[in-house]
PLY file of the C-alpha trace (Angstrom):
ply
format ascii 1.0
element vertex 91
property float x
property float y
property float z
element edge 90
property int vertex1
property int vertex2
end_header
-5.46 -2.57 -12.59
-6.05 -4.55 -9.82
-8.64 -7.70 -8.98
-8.89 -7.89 -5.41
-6.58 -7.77 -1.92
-4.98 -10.52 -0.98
-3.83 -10.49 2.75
-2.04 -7.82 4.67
0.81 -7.77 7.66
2.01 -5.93 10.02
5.93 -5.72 10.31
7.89 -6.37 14.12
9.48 -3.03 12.98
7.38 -0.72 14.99
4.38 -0.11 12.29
5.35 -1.09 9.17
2.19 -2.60 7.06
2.59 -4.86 4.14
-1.08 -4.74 1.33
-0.64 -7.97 -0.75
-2.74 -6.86 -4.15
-3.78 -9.20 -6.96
-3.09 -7.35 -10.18
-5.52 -7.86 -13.63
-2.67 -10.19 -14.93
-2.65 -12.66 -11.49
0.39 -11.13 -10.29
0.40 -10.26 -6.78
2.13 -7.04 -6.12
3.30 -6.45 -2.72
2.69 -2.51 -1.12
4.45 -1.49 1.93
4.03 1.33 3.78
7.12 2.41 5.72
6.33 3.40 9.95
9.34 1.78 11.39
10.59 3.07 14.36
14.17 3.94 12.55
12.09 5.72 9.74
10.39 7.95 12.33
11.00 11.69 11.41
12.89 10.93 8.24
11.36 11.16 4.67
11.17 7.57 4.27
8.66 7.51 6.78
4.80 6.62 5.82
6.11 6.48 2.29
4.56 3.06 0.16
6.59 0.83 -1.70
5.86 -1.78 -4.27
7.98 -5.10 -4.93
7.36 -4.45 -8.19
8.32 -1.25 -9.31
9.41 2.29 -8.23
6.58 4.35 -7.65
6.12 7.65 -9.67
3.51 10.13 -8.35
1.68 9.32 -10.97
1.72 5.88 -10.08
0.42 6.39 -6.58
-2.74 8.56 -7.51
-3.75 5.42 -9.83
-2.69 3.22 -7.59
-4.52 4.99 -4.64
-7.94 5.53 -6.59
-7.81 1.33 -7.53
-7.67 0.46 -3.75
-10.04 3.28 -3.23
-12.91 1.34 -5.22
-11.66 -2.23 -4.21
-12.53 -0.91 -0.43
-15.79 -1.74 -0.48
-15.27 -5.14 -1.57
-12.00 -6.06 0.95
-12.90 -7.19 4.38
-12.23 -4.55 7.04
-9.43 -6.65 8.37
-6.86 -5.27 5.90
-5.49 -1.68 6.08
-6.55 -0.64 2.39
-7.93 2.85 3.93
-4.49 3.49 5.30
-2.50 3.04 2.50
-5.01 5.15 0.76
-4.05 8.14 2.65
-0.38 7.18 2.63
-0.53 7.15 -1.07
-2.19 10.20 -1.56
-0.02 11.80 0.67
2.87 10.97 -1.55
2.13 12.28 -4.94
0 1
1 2
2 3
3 4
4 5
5 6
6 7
7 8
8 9
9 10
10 11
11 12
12 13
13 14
14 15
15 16
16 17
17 18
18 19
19 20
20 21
21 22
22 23
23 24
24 25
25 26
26 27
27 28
28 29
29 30
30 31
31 32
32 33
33 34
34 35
35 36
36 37
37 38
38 39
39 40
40 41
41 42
42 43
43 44
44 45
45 46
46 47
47 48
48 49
49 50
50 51
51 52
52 53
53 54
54 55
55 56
56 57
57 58
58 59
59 60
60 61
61 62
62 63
63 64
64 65
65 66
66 67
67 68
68 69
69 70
70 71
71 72
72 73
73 74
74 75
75 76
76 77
77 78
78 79
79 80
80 81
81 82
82 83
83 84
84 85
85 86
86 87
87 88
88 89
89 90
């Protein structure tokens, strides 16, 4: 599914973090987890987000076991562990 994170970013929006993911065909799909301020105590809050496509829960138990083993590999510098939990939170 996926080959290896990319990079990662923080948002001016209060908490919002951005996972840049290399995919097995070289795309790079683009997670965000939503902690803006505005989102606070709304459902949109903590919720992820792909540029790609709509996320099913389906989609984000596959999606969090793949960045689940990449972990290991990723420098500690990029939030993979958070969107983890965000993602398992969500299905």
């Amino acid at each position: 599914m996926f080959k290896a994170v990319t990079d990662s970013a923080a948002a001016a929006d209060g908490g919002s973090l951005a996972l840049f993911v290399e995919r097995s065909d070289g795309t790079v799909e683009t997670f965000v987890v939503n902690r803006s301020i505005a989102s606070r105590g709304t459902a949109s809050y903590n919720k992820v987000s792909s540029n790609l496509r709509a996320l099913t829960p389906t989609d984000c138990a596959e999606i969090a076991e793949a960045l689940d083993a990449l972990a290991g590999e990723t420098p500690n510098i990029h939030p993979v562990a958070e969107f983890v939990v965000a993602l398992r939170q969500q299905h």
